[in-house]
MARTI-151624 format. One record per residue (C-alpha): residue number from 0; x, y, z. Coordinates in pm, whole numbers, always signed. Each point is the difference from the previous one (the first is absolute). Example, Ala and Ser with C-alpha at 12.3 -4.5 7.8 and 13.67 -1.06 7.14 Angstrom:
% MARTI-151624
[atom 0,[+1230,-450,+780]];
[atom 1,[+137,+344,-66]];
END
This chain:
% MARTI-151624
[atom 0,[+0,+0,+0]];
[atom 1,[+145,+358,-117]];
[atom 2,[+161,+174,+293]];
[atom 3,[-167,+335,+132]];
[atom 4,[+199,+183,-156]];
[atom 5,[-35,-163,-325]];
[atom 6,[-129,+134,-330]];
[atom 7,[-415,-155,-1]];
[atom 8,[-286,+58,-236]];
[atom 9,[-326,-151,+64]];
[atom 10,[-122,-362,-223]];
[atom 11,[-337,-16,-152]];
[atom 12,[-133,-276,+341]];
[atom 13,[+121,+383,+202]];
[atom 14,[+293,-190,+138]];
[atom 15,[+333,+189,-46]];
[atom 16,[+301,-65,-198]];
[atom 17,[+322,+77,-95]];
[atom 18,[-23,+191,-350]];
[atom 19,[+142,-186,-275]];
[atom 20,[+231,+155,-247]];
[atom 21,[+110,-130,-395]];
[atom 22,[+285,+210,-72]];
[atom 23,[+103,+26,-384]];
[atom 24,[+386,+68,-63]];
[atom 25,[+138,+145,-353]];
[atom 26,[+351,+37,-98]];
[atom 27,[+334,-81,+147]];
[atom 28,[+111,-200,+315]];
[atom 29,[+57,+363,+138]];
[atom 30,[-373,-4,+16]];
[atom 31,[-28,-366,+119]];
[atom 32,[+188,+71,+289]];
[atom 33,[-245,+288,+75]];
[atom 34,[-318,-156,-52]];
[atom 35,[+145,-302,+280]];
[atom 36,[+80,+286,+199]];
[atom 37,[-329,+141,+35]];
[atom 38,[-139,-373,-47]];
[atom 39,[+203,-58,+415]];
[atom 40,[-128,+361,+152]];
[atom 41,[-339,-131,-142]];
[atom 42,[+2,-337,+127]];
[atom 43,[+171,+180,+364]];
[atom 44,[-288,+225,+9]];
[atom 45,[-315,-295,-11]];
[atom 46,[-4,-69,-410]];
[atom 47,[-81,-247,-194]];
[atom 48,[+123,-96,-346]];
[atom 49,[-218,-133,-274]];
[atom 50,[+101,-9,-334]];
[atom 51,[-376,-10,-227]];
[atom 52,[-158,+390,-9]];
[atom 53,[-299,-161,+79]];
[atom 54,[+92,-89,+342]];
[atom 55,[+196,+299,+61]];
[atom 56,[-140,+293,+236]];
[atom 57,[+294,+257,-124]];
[atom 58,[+247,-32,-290]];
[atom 59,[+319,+168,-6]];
[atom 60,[+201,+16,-339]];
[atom 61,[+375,+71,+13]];
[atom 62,[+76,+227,-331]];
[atom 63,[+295,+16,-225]];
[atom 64,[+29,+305,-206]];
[atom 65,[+349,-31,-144]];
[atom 66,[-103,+4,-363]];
[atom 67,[-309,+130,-142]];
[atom 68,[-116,-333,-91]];
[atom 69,[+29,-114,+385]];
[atom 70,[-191,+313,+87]];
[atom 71,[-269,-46,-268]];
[atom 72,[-11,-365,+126]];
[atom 73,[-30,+75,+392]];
[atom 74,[-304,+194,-115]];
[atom 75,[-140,-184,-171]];
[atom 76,[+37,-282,+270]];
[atom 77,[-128,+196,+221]];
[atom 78,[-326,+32,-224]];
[atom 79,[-17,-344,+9]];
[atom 80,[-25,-38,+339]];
[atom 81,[-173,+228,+36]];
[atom 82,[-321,-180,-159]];
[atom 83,[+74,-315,+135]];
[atom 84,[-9,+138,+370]];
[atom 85,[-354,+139,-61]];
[atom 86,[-207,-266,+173]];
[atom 87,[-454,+160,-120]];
[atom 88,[-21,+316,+204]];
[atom 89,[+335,-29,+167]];
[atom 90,[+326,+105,-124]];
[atom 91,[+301,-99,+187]];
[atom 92,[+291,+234,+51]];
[atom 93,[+285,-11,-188]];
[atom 94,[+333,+111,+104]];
[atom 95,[+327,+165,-229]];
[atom 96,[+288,-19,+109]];
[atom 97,[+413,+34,-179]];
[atom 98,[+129,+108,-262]];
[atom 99,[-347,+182,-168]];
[atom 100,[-73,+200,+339]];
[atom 101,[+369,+72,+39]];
[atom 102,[+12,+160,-365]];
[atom 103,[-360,+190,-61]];
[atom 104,[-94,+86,+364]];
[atom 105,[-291,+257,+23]];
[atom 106,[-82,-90,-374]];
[atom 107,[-137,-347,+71]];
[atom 108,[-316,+86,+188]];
[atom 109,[-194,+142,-244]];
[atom 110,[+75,-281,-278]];
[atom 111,[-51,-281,+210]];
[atom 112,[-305,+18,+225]];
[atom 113,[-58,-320,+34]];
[atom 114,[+373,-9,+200]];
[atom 115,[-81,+23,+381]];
[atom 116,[+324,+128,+76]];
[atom 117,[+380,+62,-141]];
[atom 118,[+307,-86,+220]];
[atom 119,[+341,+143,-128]];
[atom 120,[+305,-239,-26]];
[atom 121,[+132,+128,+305]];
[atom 122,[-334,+42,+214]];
[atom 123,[-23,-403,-1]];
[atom 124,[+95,-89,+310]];
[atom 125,[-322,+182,+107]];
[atom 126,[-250,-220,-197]];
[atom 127,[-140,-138,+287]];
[atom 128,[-148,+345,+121]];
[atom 129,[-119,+79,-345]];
[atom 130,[-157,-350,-4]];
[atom 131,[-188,+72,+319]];
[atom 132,[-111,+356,-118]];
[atom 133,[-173,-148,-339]];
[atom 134,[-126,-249,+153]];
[atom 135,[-175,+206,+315]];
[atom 136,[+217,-151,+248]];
[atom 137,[+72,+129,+312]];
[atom 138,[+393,+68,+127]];
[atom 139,[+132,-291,+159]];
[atom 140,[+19,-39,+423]];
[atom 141,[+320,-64,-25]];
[atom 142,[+266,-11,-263]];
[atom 143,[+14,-284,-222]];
[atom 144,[+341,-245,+64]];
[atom 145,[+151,-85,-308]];
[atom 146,[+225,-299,+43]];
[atom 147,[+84,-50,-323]];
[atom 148,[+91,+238,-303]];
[atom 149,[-83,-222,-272]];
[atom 150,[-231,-328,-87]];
[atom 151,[+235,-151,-231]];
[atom 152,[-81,-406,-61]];
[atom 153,[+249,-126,-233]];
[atom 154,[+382,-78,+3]];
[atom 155,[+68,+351,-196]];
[atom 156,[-72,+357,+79]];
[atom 157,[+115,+369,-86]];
[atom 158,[+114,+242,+271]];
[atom 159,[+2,+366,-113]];
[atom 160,[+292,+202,+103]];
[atom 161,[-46,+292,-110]];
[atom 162,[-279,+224,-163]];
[atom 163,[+15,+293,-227]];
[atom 164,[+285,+128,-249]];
[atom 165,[+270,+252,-43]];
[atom 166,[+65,-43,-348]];
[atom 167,[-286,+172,-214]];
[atom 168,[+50,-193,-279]];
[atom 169,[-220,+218,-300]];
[atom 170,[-166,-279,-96]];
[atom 171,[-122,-88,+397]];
[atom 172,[-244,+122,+234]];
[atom 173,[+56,-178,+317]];
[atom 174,[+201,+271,+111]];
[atom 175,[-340,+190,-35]];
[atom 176,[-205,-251,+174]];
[atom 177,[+232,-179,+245]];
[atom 178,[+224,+324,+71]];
[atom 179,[+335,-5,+79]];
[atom 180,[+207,-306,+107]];
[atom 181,[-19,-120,+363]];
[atom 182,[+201,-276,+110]];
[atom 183,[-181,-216,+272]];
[atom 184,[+143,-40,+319]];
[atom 185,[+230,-353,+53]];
[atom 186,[-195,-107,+325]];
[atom 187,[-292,+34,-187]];
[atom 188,[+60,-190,-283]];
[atom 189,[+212,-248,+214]];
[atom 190,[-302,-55,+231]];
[atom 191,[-252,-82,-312]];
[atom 192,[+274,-241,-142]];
[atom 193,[+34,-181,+327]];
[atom 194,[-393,-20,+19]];
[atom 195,[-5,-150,-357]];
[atom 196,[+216,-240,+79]];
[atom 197,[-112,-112,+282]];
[atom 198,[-312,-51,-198]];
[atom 199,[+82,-224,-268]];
[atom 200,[+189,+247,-270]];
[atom 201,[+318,-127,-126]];
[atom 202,[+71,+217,-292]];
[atom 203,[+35,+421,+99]];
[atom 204,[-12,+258,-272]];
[atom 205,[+93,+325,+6]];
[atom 206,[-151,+233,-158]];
[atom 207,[-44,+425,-43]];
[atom 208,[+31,+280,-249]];
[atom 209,[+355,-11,-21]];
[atom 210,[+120,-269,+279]];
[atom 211,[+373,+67,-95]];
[atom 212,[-2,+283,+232]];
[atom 213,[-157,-100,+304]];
[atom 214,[+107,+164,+304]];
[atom 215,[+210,+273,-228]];
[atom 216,[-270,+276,+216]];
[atom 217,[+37,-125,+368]];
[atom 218,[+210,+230,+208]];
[atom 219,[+254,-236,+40]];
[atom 220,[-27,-176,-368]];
[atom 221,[+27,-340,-47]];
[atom 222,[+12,-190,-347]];
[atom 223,[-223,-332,-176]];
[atom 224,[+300,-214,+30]];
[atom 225,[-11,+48,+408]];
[atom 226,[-361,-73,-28]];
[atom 227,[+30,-300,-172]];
[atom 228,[+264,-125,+228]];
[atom 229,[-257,+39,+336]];
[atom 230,[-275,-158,-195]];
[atom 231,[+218,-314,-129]];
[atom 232,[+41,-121,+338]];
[atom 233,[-368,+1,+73]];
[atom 234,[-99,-177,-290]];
[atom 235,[+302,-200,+62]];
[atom 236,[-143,-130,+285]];
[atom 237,[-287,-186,-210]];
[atom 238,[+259,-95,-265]];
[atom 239,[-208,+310,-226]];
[atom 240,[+90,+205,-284]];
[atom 241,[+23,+416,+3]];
[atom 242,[-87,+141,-349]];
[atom 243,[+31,+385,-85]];
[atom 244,[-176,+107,-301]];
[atom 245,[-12,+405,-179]];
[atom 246,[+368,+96,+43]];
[atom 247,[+126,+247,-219]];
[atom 248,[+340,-9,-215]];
[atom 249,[+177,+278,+266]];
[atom 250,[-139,-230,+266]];
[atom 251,[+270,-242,-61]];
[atom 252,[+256,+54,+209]];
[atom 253,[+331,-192,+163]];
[atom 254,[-182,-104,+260]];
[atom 255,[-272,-54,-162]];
[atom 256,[+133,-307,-206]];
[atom 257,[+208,-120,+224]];
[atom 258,[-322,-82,+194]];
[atom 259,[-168,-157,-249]];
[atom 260,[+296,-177,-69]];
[atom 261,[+110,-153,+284]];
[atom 262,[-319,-11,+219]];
[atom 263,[-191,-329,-40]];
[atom 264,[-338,+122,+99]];
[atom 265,[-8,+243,-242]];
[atom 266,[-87,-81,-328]];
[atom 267,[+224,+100,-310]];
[atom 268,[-318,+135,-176]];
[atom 269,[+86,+300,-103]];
[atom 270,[-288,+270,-130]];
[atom 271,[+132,+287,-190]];
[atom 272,[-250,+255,-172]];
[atom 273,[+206,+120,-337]];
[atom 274,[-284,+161,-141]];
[atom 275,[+208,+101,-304]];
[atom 276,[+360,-44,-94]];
[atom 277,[+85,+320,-213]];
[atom 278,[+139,+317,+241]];
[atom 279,[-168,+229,-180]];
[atom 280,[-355,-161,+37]];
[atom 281,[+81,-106,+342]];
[atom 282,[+105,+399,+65]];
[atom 283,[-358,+84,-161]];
[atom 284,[-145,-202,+307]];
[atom 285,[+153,+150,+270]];
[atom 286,[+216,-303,+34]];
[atom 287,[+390,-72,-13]];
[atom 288,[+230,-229,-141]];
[atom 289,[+58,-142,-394]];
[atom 290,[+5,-377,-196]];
[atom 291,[+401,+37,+67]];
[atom 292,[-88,+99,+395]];
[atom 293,[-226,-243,-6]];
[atom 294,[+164,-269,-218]];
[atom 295,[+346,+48,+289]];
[atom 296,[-247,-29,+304]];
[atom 297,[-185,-379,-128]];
[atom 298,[+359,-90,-100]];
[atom 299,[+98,+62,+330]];
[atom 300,[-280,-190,+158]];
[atom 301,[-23,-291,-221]];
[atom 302,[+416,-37,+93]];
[atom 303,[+2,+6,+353]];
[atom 304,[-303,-214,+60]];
[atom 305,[-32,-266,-196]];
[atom 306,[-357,-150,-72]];
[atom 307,[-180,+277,+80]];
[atom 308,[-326,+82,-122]];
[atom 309,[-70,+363,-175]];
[atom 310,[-372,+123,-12]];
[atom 311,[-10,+365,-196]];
[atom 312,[-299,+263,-129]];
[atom 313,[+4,+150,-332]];
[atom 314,[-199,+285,-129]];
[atom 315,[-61,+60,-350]];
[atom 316,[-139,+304,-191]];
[atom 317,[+62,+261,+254]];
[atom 318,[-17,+355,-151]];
[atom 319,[+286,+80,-300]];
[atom 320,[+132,-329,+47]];
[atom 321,[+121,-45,-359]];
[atom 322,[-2,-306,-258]];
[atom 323,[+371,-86,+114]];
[atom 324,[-43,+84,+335]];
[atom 325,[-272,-277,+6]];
[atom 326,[+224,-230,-225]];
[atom 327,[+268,+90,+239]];
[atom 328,[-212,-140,+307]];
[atom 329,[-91,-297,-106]];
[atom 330,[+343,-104,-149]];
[atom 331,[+107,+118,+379]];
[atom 332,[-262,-260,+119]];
[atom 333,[+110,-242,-240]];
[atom 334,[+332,-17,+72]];
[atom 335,[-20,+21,+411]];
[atom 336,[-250,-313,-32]];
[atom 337,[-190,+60,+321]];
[atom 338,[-169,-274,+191]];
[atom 339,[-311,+175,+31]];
[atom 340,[-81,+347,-195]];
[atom 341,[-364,+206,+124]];
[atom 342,[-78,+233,-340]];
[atom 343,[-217,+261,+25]];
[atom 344,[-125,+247,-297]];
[atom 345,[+101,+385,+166]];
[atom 346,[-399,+118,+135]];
[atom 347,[-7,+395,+10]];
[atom 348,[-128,+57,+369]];
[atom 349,[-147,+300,+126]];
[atom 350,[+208,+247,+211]];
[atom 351,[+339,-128,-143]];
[atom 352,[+221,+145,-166]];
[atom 353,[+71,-255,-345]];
[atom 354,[-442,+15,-64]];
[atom 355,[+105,+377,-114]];
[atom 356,[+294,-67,-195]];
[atom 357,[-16,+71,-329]];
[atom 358,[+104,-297,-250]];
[atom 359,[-278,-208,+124]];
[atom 360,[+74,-351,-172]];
[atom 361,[-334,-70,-230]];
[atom 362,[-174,-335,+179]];
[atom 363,[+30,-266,-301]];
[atom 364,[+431,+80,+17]];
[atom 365,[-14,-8,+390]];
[atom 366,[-215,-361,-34]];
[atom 367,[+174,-130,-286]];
[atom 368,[+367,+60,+183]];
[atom 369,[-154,-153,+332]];
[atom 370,[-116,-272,-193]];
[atom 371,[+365,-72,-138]];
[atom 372,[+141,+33,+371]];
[atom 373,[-260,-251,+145]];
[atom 374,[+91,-261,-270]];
[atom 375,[+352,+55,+25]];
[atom 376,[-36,-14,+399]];
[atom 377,[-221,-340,+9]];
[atom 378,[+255,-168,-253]];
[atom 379,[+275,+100,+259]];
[atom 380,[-167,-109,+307]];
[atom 381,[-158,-335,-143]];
[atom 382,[+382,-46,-70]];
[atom 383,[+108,+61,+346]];
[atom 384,[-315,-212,+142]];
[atom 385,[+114,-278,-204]];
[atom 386,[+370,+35,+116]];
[atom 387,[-99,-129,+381]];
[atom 388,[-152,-330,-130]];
[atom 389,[+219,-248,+137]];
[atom 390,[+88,+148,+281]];
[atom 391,[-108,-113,+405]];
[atom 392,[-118,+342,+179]];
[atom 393,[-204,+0,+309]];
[atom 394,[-361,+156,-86]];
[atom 395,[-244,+182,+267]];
[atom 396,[-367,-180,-59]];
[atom 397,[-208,+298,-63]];
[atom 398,[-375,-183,-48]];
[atom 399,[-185,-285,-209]];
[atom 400,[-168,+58,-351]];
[atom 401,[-156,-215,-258]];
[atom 402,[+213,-115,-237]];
[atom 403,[-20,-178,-383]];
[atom 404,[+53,-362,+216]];
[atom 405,[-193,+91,+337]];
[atom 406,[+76,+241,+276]];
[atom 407,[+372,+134,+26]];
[atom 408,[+190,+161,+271]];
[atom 409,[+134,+370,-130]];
[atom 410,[+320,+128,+122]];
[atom 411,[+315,+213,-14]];
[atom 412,[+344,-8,-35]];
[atom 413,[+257,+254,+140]];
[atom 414,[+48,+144,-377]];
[atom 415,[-351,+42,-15]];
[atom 416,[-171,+312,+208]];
[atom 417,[-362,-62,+115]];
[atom 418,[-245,+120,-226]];
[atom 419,[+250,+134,-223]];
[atom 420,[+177,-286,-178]];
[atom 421,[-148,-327,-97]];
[atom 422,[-34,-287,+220]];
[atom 423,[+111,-340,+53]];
[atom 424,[-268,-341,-65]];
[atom 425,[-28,-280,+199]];
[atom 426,[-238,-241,-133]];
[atom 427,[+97,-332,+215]];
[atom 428,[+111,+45,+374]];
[atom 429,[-168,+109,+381]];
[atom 430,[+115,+352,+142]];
[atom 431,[-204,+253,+196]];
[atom 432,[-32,+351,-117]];
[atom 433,[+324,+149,+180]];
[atom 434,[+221,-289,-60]];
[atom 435,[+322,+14,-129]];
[atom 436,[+116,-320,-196]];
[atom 437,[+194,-39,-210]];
[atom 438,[-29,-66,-405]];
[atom 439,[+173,-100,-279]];
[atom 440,[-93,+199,-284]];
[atom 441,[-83,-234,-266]];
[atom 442,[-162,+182,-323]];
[atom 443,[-94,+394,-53]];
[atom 444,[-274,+212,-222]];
[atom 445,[-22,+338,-55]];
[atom 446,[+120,+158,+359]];
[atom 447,[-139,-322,+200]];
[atom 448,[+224,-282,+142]];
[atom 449,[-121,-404,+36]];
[atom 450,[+140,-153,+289]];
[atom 451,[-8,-315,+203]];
[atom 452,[+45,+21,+386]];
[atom 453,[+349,-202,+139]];
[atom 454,[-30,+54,+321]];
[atom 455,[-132,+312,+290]];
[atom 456,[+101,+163,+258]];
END
């Protein structure tokens, strides 16, 4: 029975009950991590989760607005929902919260009256009060205890270290919605890590705006490569794995590799935005470096640690970007054979600086030389795929599917990031979500791996 001070709406036999909440996440992990957030002050405060609109008394729908497309889509989401939480006479509320909020403010009200409330990015640890004010709720007796940060079931889950930028990249808004770049404190992060694992989670990943400079704005500064260092020996402790993903190319320092190097926790995955390889485009969007710069730093890498996996972003059609500039990227690409390449067509967003450049690349160019990256990316990383059958990895059991032959466990293996990369197959073998056996990898297709379990530990 909900404590006194719990959250409590009243059932149709007059009996009362915790509200229940379906919560709707778009985007990144950034926003994962978030929505599970606000999922554990929920929960702390007398919540329950459902996960059908039809069952829900309040829906809350985490926004991503970093392209247009994302923001057109959050909308339109929320539209969505917004129908299917009208139950005859009674329409339940409906809850904004992110990236969308974060970005349009004041704005939103007017457009979307059939949104209850909107709850900035950095208003979300809050929720619970604005949950209780929609809903007609009085304040709680006594505040809530929240003894956990997250609700994390699974062997893998991201830890955010960090939120907004520095950078104002002219092609990028989340300086604009996220604001500028705040490290998170250590114990903080240290204390949801140990919670995690103590939980169940054996894979950590890192991830923020720009994680390469965490701790760069504490009073007494301290760098990613001490970070990962404290964290190793708490995942160590499980036998886990510590993955950092957004760094940027002036991220990579000494220390820096030498950690990923010679720390066995961490993983040498190593994700590297380029965005673009010529200096004069990369000067265009605010950004440094040049294919030589570049070409010296994966050199370096690929040298001094051997087997490492590189996971990289490129951008085509940004404004003036020429017919050689864009023959020069994708040679770049070509020739630095990434493991995994993201490609994204440049979106001109409001409020930055490259949506009012002049030399505005016409969209059937900008698609057809995305296009020509995409295929040239997917022939490179089916390659790599294919280039780890035969080998015996350990792989984290991330859940069960149906497969061609029957019902197949789905996992990953430390070259592959959660929900970034493809995934390992297990069609014949017994393993619990969370497990960590160990596979030979027997056949690949596309980005997926076949394996056969040899043993678990």
């Amino acid at each position: 029975m909900a404590s006194p001070s719990s959250l409590s709406t009243t059932d149709r036999a007059g009996r009362m009950a915790a509200p229940r909440i379906l919560f709707v996440t778009l985007g990144c992990a950034k926003n994962e991590v978030d929505t599970d957030r606000m999922r554990a002050l929920l929960l702390a405060d007398g919540c329950d989760e459902v996960f059908e609109a039809d069952e829900a008394d309040l829906a809350i729908i985490n926004t991503c607005s970093f392209l247009a497309s994302a923001t057109s889509e959050s909308i339109e989401t929320t539209l969505e929902l917004a129908e299917l939480m009208a139950e005859g006479v009674r329409r339940r509320p409906i809850v904004m919260c992110g990236c969308v909020p974060s970005r349009y403010g004041a704005q939103l009200a007017p457009e979307l009256p059939e949104v209850s409330a909107f709850v900035r990015a950095d208003e979300e640890d809050g929720i619970a009060g604005v949950v209780r004010e929609v809903l007609g709720l009085g304040e709680p007796t006594h505040a809530a205890k929240v003894d956990a940060l997250r609700t994390v079931e699974g062997a893998s889950a991201f830890v955010k270290i960090s939120d907004g930028c520095n950078r104002f990249c002219s092609f990028c808004a989340i300086p604009y919605i996220r604001g500028r770049y705040q490290s998170r404190p250590y114990e903080e992060i240290e204390q949801e890590v140990r919670a995690l694992v103590a939980g169940g989670v054996r894979e950590v990943v890192l991830i923020g705006q720009d994680t390469g400079i965490w701790g760069s704005d504490f009073d007494e500064p301290r760098t990613l490569a001490w970070l990962l260092r404290q964290l190793a020996g708490v995942v160590g402790e499980v036998g886990g794995w510590l993955r950092v993903l957004y760094l940027q190319p002036e991220g990579m320092t000494d220390e820096l590799i030498a950690t990923l190097r010679d720390v066995p926790e961490v993983l040498p995955y190593i994700d590297i935005p380029i965005q673009h390889c010529s200096e004069r485009v990369l000067r265009s969007m605010n950004r440094s470096g040049s294919a030589e710069q570049l070409r010296q730093l994966f050199r370096r890498l690929r040298a001094e640690i051997p087997g490492m996996v590189l996971r990289s972003t490129a951008m085509a059609g940004f404004p003036g970007e020429t017919d050689d500039e864009a023959d020069e990227l994708l040679a770049f690409v070509q020739e630095q054979e990434f493991d995994y390449t993201s490609v994204f067509a440049f979106s001109p967003e409001d409020g930055t600086r490259a949506a009012r450049m002049d030399d505005q690349v016409d969209e059937d160019t900008k698609l057809e030389r995305t296009q020509r990256l995409i295929d040239v990316t997917e022939q490179l990383g089916f390659a790599a795929t294919a280039r780890h059958v035969g080998e015996r990895v350990k792989v984290i059991v991330d859940g069960v599917e149906e497969g061609d032959d029957g019902l197949e466990l789905i996992g990953h293996a430390w070259f592959q990031a959660p929900d970034s990369d493809g995934a390992v197959h297990i069609a014949t073998g017994e393993a619990a979500v969370g497990d960590i056996v160990t596979c030979d990898l027997v056949d690949s297709f596309c980005y997926e791996l076949i394996g056969e379990i040899v043993g678990e530990e």
